[in-house]
N, C-alpha and C positions, 0 to 999 in steps of 0.2 A: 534532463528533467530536473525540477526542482520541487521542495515538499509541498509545494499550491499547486502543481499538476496532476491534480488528486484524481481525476476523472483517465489521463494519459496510466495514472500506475497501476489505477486499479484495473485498468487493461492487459498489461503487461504483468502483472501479478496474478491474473485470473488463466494467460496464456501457460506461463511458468510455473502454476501449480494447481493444475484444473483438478486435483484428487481431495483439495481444501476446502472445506466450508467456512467459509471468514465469518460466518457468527459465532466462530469456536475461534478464534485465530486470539492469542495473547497478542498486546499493544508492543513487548517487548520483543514477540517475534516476528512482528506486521513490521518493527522499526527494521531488523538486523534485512529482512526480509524486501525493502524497500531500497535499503543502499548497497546493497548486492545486483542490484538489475545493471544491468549494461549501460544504458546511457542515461543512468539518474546521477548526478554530479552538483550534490549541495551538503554542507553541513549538518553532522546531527544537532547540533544545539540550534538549529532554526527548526526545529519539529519540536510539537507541544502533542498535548492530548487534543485536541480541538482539530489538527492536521491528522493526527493518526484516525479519529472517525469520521473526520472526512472519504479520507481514503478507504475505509472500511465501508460503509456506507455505500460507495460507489463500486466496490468488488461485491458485495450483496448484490446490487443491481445489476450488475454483470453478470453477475452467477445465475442471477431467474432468469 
């Protein structure tokens, strides 16, 4: 996975820590938290703000 597979992590973030409300989630623990999965494999300097609420965004909607 890479940090435009925003809709793939917020999956895999939603299975890996179902006890989290991501409207509460820090940007700085959504990142540590995103390159810790298994098969995400990209750079942190290619993630901005704009990738991380994406991904947030789409773990909200997982979560409802």
């Amino acid at each position: 996975m890479k940090w435009t597979d925003s809709q793939r992590i917020a999956e895999e973030l939603y299975d890996k820590h179902p006890e989290i409300d991501p409207k509460t989630i820090r940007f700085t623990d959504l990142m540590q938290w995103v390159m810790a999965l298994d098969d995400f494999d990209d750079e942190a300097s290619h993630c901005g703000e704009k990738i991380l609420e994406a991904i947030q965004l789409a773990w909200i909607e997982e979560a409802e």
